[in-house]
VOBA-543773 format. One line per 8 residues: number of its first residue (from 0); their letters; for each residue y negated, x negated, z negated of N, C-alpha, C, O. Coordinates in pm, whole numbers, plus 50000, padded with zeros to 5 digits. Layout:
// VOBA-543773
NUM> a> Y,X,Z,Y,X,Z,Y,X,Z,Y,X,Z ~ ...
END
This chain:
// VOBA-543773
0> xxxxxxxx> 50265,52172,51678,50228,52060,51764,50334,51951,51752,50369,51902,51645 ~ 50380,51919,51867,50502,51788,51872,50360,51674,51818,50237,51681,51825 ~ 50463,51568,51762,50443,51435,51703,50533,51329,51744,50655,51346,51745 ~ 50483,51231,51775,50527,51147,51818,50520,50990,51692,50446,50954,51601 ~ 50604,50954,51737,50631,50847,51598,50646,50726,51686,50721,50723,51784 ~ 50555,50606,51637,50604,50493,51655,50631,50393,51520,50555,50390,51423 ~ 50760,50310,51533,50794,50260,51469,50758,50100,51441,50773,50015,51529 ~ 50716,50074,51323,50667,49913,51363,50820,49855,51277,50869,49919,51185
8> xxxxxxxx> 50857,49771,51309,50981,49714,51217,50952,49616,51232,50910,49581,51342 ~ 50961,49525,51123,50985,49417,51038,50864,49405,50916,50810,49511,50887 ~ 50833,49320,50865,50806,49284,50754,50624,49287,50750,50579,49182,50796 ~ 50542,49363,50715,50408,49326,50733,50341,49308,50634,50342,49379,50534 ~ 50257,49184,50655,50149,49116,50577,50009,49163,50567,49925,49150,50656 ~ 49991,49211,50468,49813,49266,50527,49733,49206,50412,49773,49156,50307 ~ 49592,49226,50465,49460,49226,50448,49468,49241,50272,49372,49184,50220 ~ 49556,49302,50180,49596,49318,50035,49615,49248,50004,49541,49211,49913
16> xxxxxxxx> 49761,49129,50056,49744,49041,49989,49814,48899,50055,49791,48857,50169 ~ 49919,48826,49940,49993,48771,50042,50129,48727,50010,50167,48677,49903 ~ 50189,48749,50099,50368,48754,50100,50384,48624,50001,50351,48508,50023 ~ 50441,48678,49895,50495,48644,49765,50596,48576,49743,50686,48654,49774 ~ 50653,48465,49702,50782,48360,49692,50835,48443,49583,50769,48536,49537 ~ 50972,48407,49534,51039,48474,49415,51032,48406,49306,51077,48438,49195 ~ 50948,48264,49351,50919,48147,49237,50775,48179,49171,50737,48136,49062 ~ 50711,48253,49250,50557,48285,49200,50539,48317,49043,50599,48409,48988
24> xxxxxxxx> 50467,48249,48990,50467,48258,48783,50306,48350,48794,50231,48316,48702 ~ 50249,48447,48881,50140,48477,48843,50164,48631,48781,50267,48697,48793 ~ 49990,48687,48682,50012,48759,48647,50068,48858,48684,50121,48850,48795 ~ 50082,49006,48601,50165,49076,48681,50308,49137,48701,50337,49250,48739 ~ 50413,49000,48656,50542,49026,48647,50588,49131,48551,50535,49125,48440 ~ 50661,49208,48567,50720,49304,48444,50821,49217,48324,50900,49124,48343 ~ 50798,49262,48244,50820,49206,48082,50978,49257,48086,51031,49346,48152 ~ 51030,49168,47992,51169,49168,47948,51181,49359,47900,51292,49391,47858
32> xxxxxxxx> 51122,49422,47903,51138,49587,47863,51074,49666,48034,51056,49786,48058 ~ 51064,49604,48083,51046,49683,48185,50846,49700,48237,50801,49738,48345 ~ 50785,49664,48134,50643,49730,48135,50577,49606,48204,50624,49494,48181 ~ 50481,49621,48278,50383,49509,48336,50285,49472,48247,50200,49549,48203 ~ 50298,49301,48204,50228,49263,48117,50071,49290,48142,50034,49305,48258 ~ 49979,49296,48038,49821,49310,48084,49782,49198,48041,49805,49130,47941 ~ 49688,49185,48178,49575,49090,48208,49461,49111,48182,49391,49173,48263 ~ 49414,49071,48072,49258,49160,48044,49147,49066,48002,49059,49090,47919
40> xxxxxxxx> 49172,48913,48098,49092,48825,48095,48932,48838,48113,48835,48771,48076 ~ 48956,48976,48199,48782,49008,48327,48782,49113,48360,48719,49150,48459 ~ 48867,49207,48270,48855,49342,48288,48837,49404,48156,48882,49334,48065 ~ 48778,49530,48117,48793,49603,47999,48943,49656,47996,49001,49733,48073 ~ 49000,49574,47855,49151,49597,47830,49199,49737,47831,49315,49762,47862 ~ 49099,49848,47793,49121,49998,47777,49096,50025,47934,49172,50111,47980 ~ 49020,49977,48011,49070,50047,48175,49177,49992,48249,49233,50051,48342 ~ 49211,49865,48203,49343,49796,48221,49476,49848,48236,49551,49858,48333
48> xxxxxxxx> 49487,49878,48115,49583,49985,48025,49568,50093,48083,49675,50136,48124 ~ 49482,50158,48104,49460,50322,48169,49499,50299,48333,49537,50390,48407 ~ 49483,50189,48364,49501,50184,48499,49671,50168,48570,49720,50223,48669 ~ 49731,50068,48470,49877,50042,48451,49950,50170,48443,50025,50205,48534 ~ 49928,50258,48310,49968,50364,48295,49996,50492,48441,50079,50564,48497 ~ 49894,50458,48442,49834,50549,48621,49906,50548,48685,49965,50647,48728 ~ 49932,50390,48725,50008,50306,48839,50199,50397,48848,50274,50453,48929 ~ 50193,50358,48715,50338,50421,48628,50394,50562,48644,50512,50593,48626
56> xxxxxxxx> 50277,50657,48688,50279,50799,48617,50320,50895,48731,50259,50913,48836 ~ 50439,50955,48691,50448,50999,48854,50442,51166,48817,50506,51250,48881 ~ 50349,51201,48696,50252,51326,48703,50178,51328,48772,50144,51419,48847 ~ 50116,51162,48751,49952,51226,48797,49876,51302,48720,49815,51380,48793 ~ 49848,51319,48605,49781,51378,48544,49806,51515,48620,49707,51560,48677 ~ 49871,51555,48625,49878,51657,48712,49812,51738,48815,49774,51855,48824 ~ 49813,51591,48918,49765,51664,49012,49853,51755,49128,49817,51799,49237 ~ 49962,51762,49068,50015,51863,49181,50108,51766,49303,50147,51808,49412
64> xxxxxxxx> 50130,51616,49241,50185,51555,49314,50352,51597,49359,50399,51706,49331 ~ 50404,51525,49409,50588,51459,49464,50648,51453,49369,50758,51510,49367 ~ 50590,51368,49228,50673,51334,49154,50705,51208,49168,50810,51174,49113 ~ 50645,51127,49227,50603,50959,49305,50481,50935,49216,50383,51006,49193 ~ 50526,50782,49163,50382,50710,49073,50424,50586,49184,50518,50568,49261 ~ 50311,50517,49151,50220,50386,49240,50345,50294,49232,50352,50201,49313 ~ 50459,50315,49125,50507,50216,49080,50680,50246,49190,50760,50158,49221 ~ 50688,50392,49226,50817,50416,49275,50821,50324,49420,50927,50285,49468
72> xxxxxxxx> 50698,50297,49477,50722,50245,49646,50681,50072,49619,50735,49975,49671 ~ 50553,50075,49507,50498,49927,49463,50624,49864,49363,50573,49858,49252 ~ 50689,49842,49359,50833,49821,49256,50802,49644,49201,50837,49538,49252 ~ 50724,49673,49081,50716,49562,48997,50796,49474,49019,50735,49367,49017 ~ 50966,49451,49053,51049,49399,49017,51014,49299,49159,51024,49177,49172 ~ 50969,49405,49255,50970,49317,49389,50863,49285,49461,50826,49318,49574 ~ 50808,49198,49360,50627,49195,49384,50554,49269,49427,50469,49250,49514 ~ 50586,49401,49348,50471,49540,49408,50506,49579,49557,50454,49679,49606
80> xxxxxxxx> 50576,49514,49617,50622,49595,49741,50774,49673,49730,50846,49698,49633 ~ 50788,49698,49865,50954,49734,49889,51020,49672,49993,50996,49687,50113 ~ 51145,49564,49916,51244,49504,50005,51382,49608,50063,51459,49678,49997 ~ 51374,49586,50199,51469,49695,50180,51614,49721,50137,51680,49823,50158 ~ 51661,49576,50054,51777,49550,49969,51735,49646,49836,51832,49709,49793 ~ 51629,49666,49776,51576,49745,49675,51592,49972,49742,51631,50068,49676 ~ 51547,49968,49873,51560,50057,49897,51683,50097,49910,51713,50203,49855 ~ 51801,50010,49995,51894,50086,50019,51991,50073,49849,52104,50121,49858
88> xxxxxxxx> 51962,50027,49736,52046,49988,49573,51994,50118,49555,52092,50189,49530 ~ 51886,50192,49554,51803,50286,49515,51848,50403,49588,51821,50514,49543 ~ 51921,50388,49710,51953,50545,49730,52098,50526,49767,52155,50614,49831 ~ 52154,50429,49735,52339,50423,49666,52365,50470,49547,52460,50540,49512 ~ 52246,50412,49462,52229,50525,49285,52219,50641,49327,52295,50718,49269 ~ 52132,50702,49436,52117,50806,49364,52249,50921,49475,52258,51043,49470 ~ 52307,50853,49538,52419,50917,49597,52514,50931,49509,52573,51038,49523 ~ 52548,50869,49429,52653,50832,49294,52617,50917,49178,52700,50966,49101
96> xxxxxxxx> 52512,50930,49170,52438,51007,49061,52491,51123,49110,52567,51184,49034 ~ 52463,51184,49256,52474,51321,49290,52642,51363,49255,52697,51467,49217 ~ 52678,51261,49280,52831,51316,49309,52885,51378,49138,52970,51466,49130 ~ 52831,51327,49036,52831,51420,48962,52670,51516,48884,52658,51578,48779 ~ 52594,51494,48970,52505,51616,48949,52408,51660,49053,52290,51646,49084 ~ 52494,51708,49085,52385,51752,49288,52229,51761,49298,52163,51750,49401 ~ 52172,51789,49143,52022,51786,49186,51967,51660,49104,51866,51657,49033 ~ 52080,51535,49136,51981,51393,49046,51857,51385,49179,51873,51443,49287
104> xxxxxxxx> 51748,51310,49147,51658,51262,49226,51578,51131,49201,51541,51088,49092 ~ 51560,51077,49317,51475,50963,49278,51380,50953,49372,51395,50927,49492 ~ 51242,50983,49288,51130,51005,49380,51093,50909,49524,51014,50933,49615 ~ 51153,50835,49511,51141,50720,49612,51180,50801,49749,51115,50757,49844 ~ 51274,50913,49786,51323,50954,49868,51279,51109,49898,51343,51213,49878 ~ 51159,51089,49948,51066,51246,49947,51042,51296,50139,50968,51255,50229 ~ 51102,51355,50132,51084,51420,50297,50988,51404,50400,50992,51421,50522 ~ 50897,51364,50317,50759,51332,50430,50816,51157,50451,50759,51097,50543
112> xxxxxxxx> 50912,51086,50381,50929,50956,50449,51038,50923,50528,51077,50808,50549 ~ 51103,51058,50586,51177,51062,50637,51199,51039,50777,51098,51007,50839 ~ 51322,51048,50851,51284,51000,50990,51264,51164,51055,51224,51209,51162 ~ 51296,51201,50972,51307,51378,51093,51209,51499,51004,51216,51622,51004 ~ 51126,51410,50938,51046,51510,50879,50940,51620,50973,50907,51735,50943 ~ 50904,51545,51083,50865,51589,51195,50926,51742,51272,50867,51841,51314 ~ 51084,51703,51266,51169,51817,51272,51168,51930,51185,51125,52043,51210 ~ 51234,51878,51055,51256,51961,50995,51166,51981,50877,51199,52079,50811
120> xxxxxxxx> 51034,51900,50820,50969,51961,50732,51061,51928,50546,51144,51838,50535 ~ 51035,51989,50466,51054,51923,50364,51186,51955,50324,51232,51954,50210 ~ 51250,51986,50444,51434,52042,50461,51451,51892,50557,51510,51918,50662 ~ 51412,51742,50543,51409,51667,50587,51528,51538,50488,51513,51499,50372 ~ 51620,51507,50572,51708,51409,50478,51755,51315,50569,51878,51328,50575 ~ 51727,51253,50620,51735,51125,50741,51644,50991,50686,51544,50954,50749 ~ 51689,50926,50564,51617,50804,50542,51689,50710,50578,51757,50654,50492 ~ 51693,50676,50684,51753,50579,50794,51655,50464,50792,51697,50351,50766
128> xxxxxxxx> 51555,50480,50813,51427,50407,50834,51378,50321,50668,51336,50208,50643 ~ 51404,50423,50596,51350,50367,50459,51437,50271,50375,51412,50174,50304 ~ 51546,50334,50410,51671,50284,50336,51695,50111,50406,51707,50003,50347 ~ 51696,50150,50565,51780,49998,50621,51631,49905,50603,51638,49789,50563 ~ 51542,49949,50626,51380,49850,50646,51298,49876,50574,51183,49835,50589 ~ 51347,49975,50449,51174,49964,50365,51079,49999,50410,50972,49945,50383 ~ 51089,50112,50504,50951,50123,50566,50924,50261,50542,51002,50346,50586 ~ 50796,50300,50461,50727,50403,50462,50643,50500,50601,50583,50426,50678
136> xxxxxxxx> 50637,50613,50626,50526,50683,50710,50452,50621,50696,50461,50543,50601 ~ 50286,50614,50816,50196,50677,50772,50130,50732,50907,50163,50702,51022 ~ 50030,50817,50866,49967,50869,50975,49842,50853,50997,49762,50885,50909 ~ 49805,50806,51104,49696,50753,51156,49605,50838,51296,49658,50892,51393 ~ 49475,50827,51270,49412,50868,51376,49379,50811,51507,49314,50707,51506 ~ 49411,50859,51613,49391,50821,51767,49303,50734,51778,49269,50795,51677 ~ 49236,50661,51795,49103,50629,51849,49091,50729,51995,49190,50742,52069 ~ 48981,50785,52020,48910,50893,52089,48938,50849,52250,48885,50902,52348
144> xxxxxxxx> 49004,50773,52250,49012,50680,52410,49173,50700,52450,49224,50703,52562 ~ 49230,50711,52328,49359,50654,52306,49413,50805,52315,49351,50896,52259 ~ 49545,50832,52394,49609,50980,52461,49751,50941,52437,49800,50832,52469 ~ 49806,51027,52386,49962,50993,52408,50046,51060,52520,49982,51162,52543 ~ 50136,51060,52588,50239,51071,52651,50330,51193,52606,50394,51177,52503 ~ 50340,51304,52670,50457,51387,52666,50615,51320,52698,50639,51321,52819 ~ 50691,51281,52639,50816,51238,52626,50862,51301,52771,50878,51235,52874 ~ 50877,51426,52758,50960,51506,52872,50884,51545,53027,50927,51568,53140
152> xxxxxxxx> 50727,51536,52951,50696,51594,53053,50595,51469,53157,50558,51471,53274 ~ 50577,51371,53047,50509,51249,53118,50330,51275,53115,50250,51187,53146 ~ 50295,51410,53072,50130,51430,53091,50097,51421,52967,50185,51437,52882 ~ 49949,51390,52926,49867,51388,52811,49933,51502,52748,49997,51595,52796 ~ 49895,51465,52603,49882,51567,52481,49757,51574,52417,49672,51487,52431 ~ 49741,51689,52338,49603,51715,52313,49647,51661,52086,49601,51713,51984 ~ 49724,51573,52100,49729,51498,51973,49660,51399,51926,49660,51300,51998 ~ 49580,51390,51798,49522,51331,51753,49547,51211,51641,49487,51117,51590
160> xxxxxxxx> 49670,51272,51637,49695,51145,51495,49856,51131,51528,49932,51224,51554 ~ 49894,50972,51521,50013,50941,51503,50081,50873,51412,50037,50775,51351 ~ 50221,50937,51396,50288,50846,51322,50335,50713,51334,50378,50689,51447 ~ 50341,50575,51217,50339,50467,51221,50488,50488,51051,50498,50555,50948 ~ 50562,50390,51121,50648,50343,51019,50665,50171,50952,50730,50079,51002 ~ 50601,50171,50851,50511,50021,50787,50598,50045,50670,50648,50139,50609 ~ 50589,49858,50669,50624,49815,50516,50542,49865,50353,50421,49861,50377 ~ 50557,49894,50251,50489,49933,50163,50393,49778,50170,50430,49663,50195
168> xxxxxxxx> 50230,49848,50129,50114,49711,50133,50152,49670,49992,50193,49742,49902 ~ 50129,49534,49992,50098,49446,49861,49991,49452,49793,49882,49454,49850 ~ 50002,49457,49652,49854,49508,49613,49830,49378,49471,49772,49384,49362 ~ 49879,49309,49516,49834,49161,49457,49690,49108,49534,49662,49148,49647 ~ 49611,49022,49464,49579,48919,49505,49439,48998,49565,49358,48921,49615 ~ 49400,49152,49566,49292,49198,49609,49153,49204,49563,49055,49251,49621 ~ 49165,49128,49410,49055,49037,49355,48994,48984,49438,48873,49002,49432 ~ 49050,48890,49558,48968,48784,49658,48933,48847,49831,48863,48792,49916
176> xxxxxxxx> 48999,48960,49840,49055,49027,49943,48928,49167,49962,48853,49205,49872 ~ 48931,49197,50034,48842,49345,50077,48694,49280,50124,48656,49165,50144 ~ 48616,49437,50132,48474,49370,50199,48392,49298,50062,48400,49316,49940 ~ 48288,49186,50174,48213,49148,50117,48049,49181,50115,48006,49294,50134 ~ 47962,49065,50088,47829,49155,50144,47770,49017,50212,47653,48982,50202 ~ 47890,48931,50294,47874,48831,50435,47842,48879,50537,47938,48938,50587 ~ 47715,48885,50620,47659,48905,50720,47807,48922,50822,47900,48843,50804 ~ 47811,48988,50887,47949,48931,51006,47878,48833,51088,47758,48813,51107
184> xxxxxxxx> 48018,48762,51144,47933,48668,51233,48017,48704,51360,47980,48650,51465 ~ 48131,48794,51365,48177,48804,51493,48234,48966,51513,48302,49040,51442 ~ 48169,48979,51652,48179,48911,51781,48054,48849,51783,47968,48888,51703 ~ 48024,48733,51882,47888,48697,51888,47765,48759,51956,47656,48706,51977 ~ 47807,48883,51986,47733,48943,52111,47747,49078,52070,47863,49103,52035 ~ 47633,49215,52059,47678,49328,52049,47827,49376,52185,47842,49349,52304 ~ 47907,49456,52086,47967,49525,52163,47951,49669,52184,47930,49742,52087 ~ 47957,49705,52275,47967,49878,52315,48023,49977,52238,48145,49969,52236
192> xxxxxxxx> 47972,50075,52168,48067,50175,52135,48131,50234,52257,48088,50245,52372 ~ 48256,50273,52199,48364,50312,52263,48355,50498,52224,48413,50529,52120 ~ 48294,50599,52294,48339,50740,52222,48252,50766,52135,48255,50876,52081 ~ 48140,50658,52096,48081,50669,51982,48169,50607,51867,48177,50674,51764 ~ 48240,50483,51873,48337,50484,51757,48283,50347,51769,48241,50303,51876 ~ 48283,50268,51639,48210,50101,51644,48390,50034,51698,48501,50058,51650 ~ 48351,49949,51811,48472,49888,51831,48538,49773,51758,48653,49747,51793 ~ 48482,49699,51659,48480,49606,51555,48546,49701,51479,48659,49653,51469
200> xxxxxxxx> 48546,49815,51416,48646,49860,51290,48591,49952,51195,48469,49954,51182 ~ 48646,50009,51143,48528,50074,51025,48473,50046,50940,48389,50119,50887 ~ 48515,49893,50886,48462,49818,50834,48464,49656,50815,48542,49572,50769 ~ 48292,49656,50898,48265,49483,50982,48282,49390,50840,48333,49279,50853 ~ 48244,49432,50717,48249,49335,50641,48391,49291,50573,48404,49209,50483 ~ 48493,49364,50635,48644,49334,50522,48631,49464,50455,48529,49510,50404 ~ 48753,49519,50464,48883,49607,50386,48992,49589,50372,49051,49482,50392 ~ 49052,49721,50325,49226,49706,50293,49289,49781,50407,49223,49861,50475
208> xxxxxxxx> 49418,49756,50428,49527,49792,50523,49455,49743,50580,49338,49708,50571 ~ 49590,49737,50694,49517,49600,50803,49403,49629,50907,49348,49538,50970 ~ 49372,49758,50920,49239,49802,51019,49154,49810,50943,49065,49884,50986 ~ 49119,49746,50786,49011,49738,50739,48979,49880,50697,48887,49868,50617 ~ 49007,50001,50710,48962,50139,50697,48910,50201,50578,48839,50301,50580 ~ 48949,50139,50472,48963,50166,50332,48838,50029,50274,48873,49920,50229 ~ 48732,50063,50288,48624,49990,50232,48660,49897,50060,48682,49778,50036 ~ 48650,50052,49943,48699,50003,49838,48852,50001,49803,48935,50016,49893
216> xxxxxxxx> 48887,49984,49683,49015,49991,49621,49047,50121,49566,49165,50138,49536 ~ 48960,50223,49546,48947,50331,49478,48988,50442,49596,49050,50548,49584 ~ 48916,50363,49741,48904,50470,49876,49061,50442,49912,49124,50526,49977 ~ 49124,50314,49864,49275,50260,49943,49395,50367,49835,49513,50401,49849 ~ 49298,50389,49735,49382,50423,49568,49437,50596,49678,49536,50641,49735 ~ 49279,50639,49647,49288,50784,49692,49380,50828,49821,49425,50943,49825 ~ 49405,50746,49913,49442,50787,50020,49588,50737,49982,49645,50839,50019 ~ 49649,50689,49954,49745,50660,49889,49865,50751,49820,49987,50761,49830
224> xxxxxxxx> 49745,50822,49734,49813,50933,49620,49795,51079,49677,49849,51179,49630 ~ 49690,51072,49814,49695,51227,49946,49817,51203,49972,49905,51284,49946 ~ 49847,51044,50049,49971,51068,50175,50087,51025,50120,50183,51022,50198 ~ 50100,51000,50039,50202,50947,49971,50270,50990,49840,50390,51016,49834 ~ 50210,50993,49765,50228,51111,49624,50221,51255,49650,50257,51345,49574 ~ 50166,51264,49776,50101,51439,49861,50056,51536,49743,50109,51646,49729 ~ 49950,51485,49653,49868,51534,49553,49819,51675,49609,49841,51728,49717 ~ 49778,51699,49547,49741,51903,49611,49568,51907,49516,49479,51989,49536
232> xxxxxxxx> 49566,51794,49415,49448,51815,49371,49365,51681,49358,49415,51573,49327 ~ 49196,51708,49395,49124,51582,49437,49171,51443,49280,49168,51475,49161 ~ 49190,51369,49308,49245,51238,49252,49055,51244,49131,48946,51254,49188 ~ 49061,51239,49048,48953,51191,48969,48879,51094,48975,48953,50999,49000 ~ 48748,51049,48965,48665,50919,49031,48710,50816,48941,48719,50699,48980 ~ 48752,50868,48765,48798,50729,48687,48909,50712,48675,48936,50617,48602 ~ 49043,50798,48743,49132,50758,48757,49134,50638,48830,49169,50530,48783 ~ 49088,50659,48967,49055,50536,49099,48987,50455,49054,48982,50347,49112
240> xxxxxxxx> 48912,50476,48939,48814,50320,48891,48926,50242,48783,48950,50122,48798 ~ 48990,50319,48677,49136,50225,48592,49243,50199,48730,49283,50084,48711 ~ 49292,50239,48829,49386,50230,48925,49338,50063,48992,49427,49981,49019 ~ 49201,50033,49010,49180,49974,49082,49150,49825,48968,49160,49706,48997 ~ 49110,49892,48829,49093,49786,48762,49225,49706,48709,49240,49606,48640 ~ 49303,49787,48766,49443,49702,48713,49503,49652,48821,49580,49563,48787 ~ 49502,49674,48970,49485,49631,49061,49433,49474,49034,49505,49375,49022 ~ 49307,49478,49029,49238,49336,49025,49315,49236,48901,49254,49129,48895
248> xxxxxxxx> 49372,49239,48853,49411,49174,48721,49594,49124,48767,49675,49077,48687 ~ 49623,49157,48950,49742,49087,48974,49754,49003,49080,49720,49023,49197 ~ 49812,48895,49026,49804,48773,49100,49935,48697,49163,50008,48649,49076 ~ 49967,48682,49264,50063,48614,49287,50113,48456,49239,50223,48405,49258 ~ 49995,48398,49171,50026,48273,49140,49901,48272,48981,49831,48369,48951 ~ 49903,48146,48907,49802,48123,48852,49676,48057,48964,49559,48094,48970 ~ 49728,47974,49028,49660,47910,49101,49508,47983,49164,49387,47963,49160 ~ 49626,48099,49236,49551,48249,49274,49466,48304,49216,49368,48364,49262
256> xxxxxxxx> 49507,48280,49073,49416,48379,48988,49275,48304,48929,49166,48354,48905 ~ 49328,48147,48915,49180,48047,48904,49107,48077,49041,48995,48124,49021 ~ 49131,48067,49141,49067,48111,49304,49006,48184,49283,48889,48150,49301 ~ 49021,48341,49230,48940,48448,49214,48859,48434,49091,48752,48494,49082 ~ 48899,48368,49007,48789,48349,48860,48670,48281,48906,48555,48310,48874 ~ 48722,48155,49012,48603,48071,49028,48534,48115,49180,48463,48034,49241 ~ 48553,48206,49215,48495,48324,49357,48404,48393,49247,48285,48397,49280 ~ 48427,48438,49149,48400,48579,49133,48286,48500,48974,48233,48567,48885
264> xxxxxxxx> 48282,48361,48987,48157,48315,48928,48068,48223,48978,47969,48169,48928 ~ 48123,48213,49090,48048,48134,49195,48069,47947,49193,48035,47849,49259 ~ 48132,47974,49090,48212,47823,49011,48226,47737,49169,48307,47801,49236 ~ 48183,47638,49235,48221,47552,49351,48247,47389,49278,48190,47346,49178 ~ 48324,47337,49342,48453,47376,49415,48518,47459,49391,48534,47490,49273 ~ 48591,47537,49503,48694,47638,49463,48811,47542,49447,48814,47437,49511 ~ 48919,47581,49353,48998,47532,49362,49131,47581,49422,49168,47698,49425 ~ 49212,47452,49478,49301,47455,49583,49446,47593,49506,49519,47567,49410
272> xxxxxxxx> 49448,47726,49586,49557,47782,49476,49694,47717,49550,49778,47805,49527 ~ 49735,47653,49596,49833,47608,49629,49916,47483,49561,49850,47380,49549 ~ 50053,47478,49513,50083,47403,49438,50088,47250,49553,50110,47242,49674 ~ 50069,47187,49491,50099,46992,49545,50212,46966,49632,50296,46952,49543 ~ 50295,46943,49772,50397,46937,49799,50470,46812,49701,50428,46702,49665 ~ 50586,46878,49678,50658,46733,49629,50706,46667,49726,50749,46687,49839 ~ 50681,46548,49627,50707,46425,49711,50853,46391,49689,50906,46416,49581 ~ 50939,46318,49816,51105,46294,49797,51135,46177,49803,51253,46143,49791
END
């Protein structure tokens, strides 16, 4: 079946978290040795730790993954995302590397994120896309309304899922972020299903990635380590429960991280996480 790819380029902000200064002092940062310090203010320090590790592990406990951990596309150094000054340093190493050992690798550069993987399958080496913009696959389902276009021939296809080329998500700051259990208040008026599909989203109360699709952190974990790590075996329920508990324990600011302490005890006033403008 042909596939069709659309490309989103530039920089995206989602529903995870939020675009990060290089001045930001919150938890999180990687330590003078490389390791991400733990936060184990409001979490059990042993799922903390198990969760970090996880993040790190590009076994997988062996699930049959790429050879990709949470940490090769989330890159500590660059607030858990990927700049694509980081992508293209990352596959100049490993061109240099090759030239004296033809099979160096760096998991960061796996065929399914390729631009011609479509073509050619895991005989795929066109990271054009990843390298100049940092931008990962992913693949997404049609909405039931929604038909794509034959390139050549101009008539429907009987395709269901398309490709999307996105920035890696931020996975800071999702302590305050995802669904809640707030009544929705909008739209103000029922709307129609569409196909049978709710036209509001798959989920009215707040999720992750930006269509909300991914309810918990565990459901954002799992789908993650399918399309991305391309695991071959089901992800474990307490892997996704340490994955997600170390998740919650990163913050882009302190400020941030009092915000979610005093959310997550009901503490009012919330306080402002934003620093004071200075005055000149």
């Amino acid at each position: 079946m042909a596939w069709r790819t659309g490309i989103v380029t530039g920089v995206v902000v989602s529903l995870l978290g939020i675009v990060l200064s290089s001045t930001s002092g919150g938890a999180g940062r990687p330590q003078g040795n490389g390791a991400i310090k733990l936060n184990c203010a409001h979490q059990p320090c042993d799922q903390v730790a198990r969760g970090r590790a996880a993040f790190n592990d590009g076994n997988l406990q062996a699930l049959g993954g790429n050879g990709r951990a949470c940490a090769d596309c989330h890159l500590p150094s660059e607030h858990f995302q990927l700049s694509p000054a980081a992508a293209r340093a990352r596959f100049e190493a490993l061109l240099g590397k090759r030239e004296l050992n033809k099979n160096a690798d760096d998991p960061l550069f796996r065929p399914v994120d390729a631009d011609d993987f479509r073509v050619n399958g895991e005989n795929a080496v066109d990271f054009s896309n990843l390298v100049d913009n940092g931008l990962v696959r992913v693949t997404l389902p049609l909405p039931p309304n929604v038909r794509l276009l034959d390139s050549v021939t101009g008539q429907p296809t009987d395709e269901t899922a398309t490709d999307l080329f996105r920035a890696v998500m931020p996975v800071m700051n999702v302590a305050i972020t995802g669904s809640d259990s707030v009544a929705p208040i909008w739209p103000p008026a029922p709307r129609v299903p569409i196909p049978g599909v709710d036209p509001n989203g798959p989920n009215r109360q707040g999720g992750y990635q930006h269509d909300a699709r991914f309810a918990t952190l565990q459901e954002q974990a799992r789908g993650a380590l399918i399309a991305h790590a391309q695991v071959s075996v089901e992800p474990p329920s307490d892997m996704l429960d340490d994955l997600a508990a170390f998740q919650q324990t990163l913050f882009s600011s302190t400020g941030v991280e009092r915000l979610a302490e005093a959310i997550a005890s009901g503490s009012t006033p919330f306080p402002d996480p934003d620093h004071a403008p200075r005055e000149r």
